[in-house]
ZAFI-430582 format. One record per residue (C-alpha): residue number from 1; x, y, z. Coordinates in Angstrom, 3 decimals. Layout:
N
@resi NUM | X X | Y Y | Z Z
...
! end
This chain:
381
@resi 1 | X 4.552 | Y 20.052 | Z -23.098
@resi 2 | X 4.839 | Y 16.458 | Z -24.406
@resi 3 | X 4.052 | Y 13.258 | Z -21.881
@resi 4 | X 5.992 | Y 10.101 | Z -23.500
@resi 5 | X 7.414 | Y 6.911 | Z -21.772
@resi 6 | X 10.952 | Y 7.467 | Z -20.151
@resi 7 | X 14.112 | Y 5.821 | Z -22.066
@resi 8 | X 17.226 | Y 4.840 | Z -20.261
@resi 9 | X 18.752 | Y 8.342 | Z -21.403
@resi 10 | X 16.615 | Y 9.815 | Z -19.656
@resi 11 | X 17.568 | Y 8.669 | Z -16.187
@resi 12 | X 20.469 | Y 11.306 | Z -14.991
@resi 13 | X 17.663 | Y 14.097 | Z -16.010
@resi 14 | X 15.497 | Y 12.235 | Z -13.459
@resi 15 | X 18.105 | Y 11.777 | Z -10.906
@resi 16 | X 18.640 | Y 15.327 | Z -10.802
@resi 17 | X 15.263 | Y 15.869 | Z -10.433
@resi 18 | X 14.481 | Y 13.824 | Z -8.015
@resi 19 | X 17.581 | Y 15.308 | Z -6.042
@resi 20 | X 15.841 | Y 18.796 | Z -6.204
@resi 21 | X 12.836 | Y 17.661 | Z -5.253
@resi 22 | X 13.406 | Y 15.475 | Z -2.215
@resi 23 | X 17.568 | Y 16.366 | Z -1.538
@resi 24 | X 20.163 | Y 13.397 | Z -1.877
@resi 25 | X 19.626 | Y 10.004 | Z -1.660
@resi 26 | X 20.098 | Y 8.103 | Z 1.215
@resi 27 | X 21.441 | Y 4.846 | Z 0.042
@resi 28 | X 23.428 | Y 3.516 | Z -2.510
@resi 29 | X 22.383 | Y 5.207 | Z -6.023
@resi 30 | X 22.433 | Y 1.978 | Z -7.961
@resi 31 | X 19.288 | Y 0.642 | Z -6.138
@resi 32 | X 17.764 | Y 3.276 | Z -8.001
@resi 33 | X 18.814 | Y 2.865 | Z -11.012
@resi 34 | X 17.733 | Y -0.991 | Z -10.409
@resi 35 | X 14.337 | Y 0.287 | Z -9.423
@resi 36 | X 14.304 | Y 3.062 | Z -12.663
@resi 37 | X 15.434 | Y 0.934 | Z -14.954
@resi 38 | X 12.589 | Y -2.151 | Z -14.111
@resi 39 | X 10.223 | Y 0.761 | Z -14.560
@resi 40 | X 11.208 | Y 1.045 | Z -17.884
@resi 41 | X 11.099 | Y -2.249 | Z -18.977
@resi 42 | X 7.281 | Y -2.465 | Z -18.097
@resi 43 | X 6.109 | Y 1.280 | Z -19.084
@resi 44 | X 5.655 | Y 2.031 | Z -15.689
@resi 45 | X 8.059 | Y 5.594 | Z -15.974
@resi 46 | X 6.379 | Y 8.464 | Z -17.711
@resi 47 | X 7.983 | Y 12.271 | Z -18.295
@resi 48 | X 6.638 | Y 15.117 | Z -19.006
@resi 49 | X 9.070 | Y 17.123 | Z -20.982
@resi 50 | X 9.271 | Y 21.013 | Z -22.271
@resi 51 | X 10.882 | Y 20.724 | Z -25.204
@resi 52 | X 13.922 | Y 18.114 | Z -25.296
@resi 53 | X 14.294 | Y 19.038 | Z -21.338
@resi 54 | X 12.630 | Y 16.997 | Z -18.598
@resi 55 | X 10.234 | Y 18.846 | Z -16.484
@resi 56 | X 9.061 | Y 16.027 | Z -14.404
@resi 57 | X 8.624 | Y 12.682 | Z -13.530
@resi 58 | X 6.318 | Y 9.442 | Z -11.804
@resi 59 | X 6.824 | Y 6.070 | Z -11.670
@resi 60 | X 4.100 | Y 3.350 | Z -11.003
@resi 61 | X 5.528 | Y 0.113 | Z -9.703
@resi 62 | X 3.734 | Y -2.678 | Z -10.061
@resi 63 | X 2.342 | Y -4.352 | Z -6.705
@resi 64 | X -0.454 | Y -7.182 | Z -5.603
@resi 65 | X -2.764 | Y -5.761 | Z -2.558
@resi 66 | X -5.098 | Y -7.981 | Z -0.853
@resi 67 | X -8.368 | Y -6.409 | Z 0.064
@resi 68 | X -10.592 | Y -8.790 | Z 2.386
@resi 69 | X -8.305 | Y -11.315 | Z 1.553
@resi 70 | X -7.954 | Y -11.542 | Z -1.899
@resi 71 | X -5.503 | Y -10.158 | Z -4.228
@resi 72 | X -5.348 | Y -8.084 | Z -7.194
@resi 73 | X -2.745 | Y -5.815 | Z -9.001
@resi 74 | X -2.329 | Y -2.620 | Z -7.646
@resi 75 | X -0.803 | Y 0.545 | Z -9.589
@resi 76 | X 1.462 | Y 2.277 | Z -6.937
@resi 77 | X 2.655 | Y 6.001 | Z -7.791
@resi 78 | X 6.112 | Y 6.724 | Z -6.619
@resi 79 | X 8.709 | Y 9.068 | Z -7.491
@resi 80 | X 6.492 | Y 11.948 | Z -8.109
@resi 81 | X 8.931 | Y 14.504 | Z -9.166
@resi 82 | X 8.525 | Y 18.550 | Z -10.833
@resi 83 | X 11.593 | Y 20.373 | Z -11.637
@resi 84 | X 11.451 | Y 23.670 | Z -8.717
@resi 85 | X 11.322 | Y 26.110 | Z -12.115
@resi 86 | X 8.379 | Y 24.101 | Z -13.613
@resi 87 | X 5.972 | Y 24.441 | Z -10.644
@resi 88 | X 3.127 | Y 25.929 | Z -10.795
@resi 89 | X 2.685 | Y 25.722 | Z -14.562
@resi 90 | X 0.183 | Y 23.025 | Z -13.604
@resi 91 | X 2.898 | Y 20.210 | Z -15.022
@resi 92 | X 1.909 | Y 18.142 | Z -11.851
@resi 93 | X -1.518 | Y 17.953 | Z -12.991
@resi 94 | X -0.741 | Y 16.789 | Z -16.622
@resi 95 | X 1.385 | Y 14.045 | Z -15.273
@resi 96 | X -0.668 | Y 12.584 | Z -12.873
@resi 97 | X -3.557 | Y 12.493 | Z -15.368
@resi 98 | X -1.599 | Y 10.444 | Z -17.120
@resi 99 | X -0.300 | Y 8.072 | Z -14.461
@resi 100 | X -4.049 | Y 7.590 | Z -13.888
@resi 101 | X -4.361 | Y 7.066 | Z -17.663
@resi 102 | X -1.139 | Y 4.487 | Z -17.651
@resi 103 | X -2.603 | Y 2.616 | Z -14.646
@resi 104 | X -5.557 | Y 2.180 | Z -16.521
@resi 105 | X -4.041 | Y 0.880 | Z -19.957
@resi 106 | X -1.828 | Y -1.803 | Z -17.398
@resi 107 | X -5.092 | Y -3.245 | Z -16.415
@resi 108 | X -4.802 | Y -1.913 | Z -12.569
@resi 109 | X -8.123 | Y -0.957 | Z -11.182
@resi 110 | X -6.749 | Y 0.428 | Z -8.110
@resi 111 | X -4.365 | Y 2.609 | Z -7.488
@resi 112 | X -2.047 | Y 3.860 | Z -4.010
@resi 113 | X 0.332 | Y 6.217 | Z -3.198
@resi 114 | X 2.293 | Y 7.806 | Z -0.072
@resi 115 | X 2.237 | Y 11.510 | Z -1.111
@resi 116 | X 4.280 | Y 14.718 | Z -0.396
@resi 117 | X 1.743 | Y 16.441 | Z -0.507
@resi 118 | X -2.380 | Y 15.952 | Z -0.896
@resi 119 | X -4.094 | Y 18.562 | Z -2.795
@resi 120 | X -2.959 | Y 17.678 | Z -6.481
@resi 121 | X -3.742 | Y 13.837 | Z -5.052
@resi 122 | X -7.082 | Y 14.452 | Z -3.371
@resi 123 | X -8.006 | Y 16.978 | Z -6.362
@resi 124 | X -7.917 | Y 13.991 | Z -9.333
@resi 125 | X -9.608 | Y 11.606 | Z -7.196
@resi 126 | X -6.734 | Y 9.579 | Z -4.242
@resi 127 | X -8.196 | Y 10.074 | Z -1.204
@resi 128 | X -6.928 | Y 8.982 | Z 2.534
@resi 129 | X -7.393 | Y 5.959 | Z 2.990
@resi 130 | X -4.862 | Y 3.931 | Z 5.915
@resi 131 | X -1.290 | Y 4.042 | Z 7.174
@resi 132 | X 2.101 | Y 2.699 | Z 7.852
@resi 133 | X 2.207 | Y 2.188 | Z 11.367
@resi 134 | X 5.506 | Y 1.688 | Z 13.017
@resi 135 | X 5.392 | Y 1.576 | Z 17.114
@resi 136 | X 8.099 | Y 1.959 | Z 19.514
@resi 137 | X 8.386 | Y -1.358 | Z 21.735
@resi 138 | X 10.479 | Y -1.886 | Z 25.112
@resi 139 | X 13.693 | Y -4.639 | Z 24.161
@resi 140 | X 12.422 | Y -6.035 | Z 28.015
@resi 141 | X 8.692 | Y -6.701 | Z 27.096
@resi 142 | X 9.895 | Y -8.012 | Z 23.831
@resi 143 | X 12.040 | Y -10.419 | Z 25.992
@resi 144 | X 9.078 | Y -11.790 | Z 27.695
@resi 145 | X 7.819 | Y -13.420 | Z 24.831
@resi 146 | X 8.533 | Y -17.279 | Z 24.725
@resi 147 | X 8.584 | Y -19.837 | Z 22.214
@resi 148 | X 5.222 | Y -22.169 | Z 22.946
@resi 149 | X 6.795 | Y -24.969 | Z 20.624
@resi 150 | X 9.923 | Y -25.590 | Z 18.408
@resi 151 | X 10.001 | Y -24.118 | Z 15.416
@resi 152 | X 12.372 | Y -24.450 | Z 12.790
@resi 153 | X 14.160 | Y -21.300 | Z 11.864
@resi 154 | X 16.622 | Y -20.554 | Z 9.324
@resi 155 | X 18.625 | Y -17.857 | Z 7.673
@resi 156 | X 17.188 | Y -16.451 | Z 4.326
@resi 157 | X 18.466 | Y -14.786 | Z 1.296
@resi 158 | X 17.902 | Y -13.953 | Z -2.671
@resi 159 | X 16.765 | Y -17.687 | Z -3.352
@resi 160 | X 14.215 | Y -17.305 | Z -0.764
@resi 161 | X 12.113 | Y -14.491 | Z -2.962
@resi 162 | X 9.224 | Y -16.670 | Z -3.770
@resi 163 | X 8.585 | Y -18.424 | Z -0.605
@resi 164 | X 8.476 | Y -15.128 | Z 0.859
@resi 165 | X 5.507 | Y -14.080 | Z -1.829
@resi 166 | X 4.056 | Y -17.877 | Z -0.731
@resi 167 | X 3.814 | Y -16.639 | Z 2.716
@resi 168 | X 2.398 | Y -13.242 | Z 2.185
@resi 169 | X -0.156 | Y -14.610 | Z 0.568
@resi 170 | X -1.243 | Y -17.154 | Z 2.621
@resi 171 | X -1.299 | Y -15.310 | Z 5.736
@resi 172 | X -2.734 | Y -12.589 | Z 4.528
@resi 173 | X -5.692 | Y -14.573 | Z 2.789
@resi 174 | X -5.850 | Y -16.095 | Z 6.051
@resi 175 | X -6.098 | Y -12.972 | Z 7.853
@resi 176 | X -8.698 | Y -11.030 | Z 5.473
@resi 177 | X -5.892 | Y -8.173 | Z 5.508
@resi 178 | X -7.106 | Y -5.262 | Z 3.794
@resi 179 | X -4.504 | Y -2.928 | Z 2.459
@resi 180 | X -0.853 | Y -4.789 | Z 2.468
@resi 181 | X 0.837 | Y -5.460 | Z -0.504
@resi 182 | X 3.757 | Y -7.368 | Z -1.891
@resi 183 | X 6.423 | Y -6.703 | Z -3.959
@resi 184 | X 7.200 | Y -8.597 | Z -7.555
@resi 185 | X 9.756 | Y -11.692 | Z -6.883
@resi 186 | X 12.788 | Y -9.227 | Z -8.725
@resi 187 | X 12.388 | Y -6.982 | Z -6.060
@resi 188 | X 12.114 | Y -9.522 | Z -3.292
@resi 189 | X 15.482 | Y -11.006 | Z -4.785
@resi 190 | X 17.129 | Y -7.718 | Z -4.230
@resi 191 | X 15.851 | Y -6.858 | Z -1.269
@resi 192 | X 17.229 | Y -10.175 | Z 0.178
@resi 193 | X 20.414 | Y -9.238 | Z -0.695
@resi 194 | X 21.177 | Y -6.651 | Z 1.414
@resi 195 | X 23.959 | Y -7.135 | Z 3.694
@resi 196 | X 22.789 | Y -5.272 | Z 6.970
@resi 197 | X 19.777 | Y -6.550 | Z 6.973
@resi 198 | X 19.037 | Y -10.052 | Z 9.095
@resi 199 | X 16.826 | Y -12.301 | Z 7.283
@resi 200 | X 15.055 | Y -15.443 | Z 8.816
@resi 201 | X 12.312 | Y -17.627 | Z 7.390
@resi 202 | X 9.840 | Y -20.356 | Z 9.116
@resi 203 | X 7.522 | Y -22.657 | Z 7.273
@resi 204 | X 4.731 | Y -19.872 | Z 7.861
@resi 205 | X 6.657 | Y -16.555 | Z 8.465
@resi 206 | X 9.361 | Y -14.313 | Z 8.324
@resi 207 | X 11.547 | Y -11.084 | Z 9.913
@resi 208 | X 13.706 | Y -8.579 | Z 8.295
@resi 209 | X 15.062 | Y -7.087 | Z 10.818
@resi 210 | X 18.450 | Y -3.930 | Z 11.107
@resi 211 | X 20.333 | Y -2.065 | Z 13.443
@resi 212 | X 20.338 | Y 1.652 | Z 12.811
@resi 213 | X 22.168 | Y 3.669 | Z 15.686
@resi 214 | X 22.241 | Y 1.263 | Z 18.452
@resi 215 | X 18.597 | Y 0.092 | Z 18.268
@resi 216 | X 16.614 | Y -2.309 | Z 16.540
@resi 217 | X 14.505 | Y -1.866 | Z 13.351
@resi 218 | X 12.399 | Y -4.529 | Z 12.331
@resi 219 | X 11.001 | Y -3.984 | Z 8.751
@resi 220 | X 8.833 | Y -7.170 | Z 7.915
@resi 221 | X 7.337 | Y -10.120 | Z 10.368
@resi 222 | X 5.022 | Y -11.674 | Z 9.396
@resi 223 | X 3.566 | Y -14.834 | Z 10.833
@resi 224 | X 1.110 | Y -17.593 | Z 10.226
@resi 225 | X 0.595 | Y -19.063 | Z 13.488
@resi 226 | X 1.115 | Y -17.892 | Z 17.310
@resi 227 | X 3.536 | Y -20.414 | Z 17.501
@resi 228 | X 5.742 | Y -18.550 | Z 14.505
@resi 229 | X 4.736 | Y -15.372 | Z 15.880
@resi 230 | X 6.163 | Y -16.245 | Z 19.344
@resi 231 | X 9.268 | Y -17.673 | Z 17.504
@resi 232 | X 10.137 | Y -14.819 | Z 15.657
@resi 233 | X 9.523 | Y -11.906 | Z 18.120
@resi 234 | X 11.226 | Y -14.038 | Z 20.522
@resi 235 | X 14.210 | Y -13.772 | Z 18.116
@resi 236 | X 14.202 | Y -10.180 | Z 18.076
@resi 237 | X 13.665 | Y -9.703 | Z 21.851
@resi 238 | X 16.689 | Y -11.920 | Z 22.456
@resi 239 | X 18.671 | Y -10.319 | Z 19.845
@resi 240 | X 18.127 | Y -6.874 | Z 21.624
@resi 241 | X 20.205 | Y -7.083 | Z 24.682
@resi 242 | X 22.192 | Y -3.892 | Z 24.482
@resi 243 | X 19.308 | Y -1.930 | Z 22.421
@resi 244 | X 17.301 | Y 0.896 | Z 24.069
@resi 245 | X 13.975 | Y 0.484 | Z 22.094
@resi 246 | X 13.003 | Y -1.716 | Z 19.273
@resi 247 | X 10.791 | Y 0.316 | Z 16.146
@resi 248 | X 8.921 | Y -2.282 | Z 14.390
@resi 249 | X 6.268 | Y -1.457 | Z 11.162
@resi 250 | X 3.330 | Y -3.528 | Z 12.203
@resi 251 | X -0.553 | Y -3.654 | Z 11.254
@resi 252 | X -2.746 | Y -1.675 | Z 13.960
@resi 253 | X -4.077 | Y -5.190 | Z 15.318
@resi 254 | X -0.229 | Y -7.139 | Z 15.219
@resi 255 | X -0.758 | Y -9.974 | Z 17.535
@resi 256 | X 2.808 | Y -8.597 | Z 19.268
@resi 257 | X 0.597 | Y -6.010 | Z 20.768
@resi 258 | X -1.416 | Y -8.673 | Z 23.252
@resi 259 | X 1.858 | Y -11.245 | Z 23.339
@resi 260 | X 3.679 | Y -8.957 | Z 25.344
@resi 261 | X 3.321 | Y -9.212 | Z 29.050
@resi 262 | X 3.984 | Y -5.787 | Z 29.596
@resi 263 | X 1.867 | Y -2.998 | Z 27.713
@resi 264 | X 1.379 | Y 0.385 | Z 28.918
@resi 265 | X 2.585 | Y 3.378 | Z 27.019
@resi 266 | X 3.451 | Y 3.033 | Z 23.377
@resi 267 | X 5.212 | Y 5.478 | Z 20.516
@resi 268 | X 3.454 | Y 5.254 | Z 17.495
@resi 269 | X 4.607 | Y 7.303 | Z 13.932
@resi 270 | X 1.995 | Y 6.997 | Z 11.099
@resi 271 | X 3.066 | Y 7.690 | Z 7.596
@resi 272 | X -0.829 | Y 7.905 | Z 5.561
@resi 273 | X -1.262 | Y 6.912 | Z 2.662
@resi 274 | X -3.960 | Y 7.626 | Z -0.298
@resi 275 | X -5.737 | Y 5.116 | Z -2.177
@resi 276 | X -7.857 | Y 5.738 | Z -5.600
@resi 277 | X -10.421 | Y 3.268 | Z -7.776
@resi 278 | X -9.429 | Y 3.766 | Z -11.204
@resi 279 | X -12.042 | Y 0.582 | Z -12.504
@resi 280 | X -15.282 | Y 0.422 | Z -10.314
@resi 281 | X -16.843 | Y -2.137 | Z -11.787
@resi 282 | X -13.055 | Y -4.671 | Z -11.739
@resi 283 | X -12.249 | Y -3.298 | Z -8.508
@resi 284 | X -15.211 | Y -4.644 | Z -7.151
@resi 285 | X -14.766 | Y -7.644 | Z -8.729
@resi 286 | X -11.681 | Y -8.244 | Z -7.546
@resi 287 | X -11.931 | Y -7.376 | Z -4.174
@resi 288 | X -12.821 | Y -10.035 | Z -1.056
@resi 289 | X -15.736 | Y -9.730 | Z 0.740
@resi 290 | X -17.233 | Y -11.171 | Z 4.157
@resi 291 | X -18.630 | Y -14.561 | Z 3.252
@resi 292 | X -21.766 | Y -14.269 | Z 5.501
@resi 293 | X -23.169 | Y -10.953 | Z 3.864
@resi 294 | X -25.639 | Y -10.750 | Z 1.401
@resi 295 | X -26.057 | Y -7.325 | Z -0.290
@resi 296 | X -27.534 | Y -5.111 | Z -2.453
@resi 297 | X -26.880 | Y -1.352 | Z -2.875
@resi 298 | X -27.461 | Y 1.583 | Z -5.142
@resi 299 | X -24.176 | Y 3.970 | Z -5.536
@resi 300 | X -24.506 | Y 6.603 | Z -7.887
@resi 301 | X -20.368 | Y 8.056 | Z -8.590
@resi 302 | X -19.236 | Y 11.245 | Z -9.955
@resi 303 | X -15.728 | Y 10.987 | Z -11.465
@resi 304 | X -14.745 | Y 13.924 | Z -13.668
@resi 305 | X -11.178 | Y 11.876 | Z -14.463
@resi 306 | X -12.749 | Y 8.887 | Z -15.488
@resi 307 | X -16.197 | Y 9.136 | Z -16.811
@resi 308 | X -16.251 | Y 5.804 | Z -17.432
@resi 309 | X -17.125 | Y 5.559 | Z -13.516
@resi 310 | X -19.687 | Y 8.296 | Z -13.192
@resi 311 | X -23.324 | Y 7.180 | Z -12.919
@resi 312 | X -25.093 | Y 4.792 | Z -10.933
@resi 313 | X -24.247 | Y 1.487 | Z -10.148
@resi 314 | X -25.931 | Y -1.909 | Z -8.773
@resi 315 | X -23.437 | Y -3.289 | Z -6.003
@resi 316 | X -24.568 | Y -7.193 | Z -5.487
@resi 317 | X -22.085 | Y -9.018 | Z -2.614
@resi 318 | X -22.505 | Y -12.682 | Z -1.546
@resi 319 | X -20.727 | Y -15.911 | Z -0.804
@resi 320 | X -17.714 | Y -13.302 | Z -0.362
@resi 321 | X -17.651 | Y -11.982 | Z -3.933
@resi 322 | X -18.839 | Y -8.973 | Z -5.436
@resi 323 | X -20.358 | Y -7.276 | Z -8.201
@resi 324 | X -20.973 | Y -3.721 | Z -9.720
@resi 325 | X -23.100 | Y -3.170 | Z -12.916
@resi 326 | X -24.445 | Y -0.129 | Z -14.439
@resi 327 | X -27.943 | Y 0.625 | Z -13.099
@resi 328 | X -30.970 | Y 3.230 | Z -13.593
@resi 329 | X -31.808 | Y 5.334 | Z -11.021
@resi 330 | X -30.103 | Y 7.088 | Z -7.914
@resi 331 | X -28.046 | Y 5.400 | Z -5.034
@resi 332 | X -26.292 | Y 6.625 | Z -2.610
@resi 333 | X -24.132 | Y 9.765 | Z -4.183
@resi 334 | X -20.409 | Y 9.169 | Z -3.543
@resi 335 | X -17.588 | Y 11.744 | Z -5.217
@resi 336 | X -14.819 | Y 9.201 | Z -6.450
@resi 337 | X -12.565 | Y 10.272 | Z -3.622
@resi 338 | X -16.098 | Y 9.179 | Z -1.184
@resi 339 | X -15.706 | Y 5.520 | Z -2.788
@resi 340 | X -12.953 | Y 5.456 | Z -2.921
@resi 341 | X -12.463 | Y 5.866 | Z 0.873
@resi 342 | X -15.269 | Y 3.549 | Z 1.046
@resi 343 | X -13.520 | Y 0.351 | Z -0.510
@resi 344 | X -10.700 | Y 1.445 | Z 1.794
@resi 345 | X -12.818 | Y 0.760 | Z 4.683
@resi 346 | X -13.099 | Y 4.472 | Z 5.751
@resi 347 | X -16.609 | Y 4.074 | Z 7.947
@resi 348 | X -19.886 | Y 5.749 | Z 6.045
@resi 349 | X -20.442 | Y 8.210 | Z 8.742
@resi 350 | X -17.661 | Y 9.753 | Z 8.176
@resi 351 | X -17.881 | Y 10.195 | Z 4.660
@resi 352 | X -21.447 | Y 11.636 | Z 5.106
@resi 353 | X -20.091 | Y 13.823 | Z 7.759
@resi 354 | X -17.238 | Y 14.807 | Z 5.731
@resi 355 | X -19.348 | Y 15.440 | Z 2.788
@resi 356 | X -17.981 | Y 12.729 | Z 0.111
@resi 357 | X -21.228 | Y 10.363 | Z 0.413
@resi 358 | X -24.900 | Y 12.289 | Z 0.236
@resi 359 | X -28.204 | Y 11.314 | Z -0.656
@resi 360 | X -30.540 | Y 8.856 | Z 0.540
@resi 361 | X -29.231 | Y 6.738 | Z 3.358
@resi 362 | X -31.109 | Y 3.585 | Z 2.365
@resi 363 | X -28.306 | Y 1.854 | Z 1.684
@resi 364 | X -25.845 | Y 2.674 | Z 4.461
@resi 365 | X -25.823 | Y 0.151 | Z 6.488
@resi 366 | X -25.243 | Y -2.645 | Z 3.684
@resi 367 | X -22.300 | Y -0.321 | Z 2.536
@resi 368 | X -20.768 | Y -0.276 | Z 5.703
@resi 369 | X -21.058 | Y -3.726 | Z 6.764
@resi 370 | X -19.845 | Y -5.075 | Z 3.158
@resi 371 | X -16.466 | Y -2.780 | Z 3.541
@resi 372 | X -16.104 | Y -2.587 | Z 6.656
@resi 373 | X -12.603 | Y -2.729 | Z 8.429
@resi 374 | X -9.373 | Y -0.618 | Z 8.396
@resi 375 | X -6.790 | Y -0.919 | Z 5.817
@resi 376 | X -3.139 | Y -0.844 | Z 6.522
@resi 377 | X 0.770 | Y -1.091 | Z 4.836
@resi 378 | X 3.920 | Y -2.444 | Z 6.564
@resi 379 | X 6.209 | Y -1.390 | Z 3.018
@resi 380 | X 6.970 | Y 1.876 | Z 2.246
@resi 381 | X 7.049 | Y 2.594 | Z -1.576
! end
């Protein structure tokens, strides 16, 4: 078996893959080609192939997530694919070693993915971590949400890519959002293009909003202020008229949830995904902290994929910044899937009770308050 960067001849092979894997694709094929052949052009699309015949496939598009705040590349995995007569010859394994390996050599130091399936995932080190949420709301309650103020709202489209990055990262700096991410300003171009989508911008938010069998399906809003926030779900409330429900992918804590009037009951479909440090001492670094904490912490990792991570480690957080340096001695014991659930703001009692964090417990209580809170996605990848 030889792993080697994808070429453009490769693509049909992958197609076809992909088609056994997952079944047809839903849209137009030439979105992903668009997507495939971007992959390319940064060495983000690896193969593993028997022979001159492709066995299987991942991509790893290129994102910015904001963690506390702050953001920093991310290495998605998508596109996972393993030709039905080469499972089980442990070909999933090889690639995704490599993917880690890629994400690496790219300079990521973390690493996300929505999987298929966990074990292979959880096995080299992604562990669960947060989740799409998309709720169910009522087109009435929506309608009882009024404008406060005027605000100016216009139509958007391809040339509006990189405000729309602007935004995202203002509000979610703003917000201390843990999780999101953003797409490069290519794929923002493209996905303003689409022609059944409805696209409007503010000075401090947006919507991307669709109809899909008689109801609404709102795919992006994001807002700055209440007064945008009341402007734009006021836009899909009134646009809703003859819908039965409105689906909306929103963070757990979207301020829609205490604008409407009207909350009771509400329909909520989670879609998890799995989050991995491939760098502990950058993705510390990199990551946003809570201003008012001081900390100091002992973490001693074990991570048989990348021993550069195994050992014990000095975690130092202040002024909203943080730091990890190699240390003597032994911390709290984390597997990488533990810390990795950690950074992700999965609570320390759970990864004690669920065996990925042992040892002393001297240092719990730092570790919880410096990564504390729940990470989320509103995009799909």
């Amino acid at each position: 078996m030889e792993i080697r960067d994808l070429t453009s001849d490769d693509l049909e092979a992958v197609l076809d893959t992909r088609v056994r894997s997952f079944g047809p694709l839903d849209g137009d094929p030439e979105s992903w080609f668009a997507l495939a052949r971007a992959a390319l052009e940064q060495g983000r699309f690896l193969g593993v192939f028997d022979g001159s015949r492709l066995a299987a496939a991942a991509r790893l598009p290129g994102f910015t997530q904001w963690w506390h705040g702050r953001p920093q590349p991310m290495a998605g995995v998508a596109g996972v694919v393993v030709n039905p007569e080469d499972r089980g010859r442990g070909v999933g394994r090889q690639l995704m070693r490599a993917v880690l390996a890629r994400a690496a050599e790219l300079g990521e130091a973390v690493s996300a993915l929505y999987p298929a399936t966990t074990q292979i995932y959880r096995s080299l080190g992604w562990e669960h971590a947060g989740a799409e949420n998309a709720v169910t709301l009522s087109p009435e309650a929506l309608r009882t949400i009024r404008p406060t103020e005027p605000v100016k709202i216009r139509r958007m489209g391809p040339d509006d890519a990189a405000e729309v990055i602007a935004i995202l990262g203002r509000v979610h700096a703003a917000n201390r959002a843990s999780g999101p991410i953003c797409w490069d300003e290519s794929s923002w171009r493209r996905f303003l293009g689409a022609k059944d989508d409805f696209l409007y911008l503010a000075d401090d938010g947006f919507v991307a909003y669709s109809w899909e069998d008689g109801d609404i399906s709102v795919d992006n809003l994001v807002a700055g202020s209440e007064a945008t926030a009341r402007a734009l779900w006021s836009l899909v409330g009134t646009s809703s008229s003859i819908a039965t429900k409105v689906s909306a992918v929103v963070a757990p804590d979207d301020p829609v949830l205490w604008l409407l009037r009207e909350r009771t009951k509400e329909e909520l479909k989670q879609v998890r995904w799995m989050f991995r440090v491939v760098d502990v001492a950058e993705a510390v670094a990199r990551r946003g902290f809570p201003s008012v904490l001081s900390a100091d912490a002992l973490i001693t990792v074990d991570d048989p994929e990348r021993p550069a991570n195994t050992g014990t480690w000095r975690l130092e957080v202040s002024g909203g910044s943080g730091t990890a340096s190699a240390a003597e001695g032994e911390g709290a014991r984390f597997t990488v899937n533990g810390l990795s659930a950690l950074y992700a703001g999965v609570p320390v009692s759970t990864l004690r009770l669920s065996g990925m964090l042992s040892g002393t417990d001297a240092f719990d209580e730092a570790l919880a308050a410096a990564f504390a809170g729940p990470a989320h996605m509103i995009d799909y990848f």
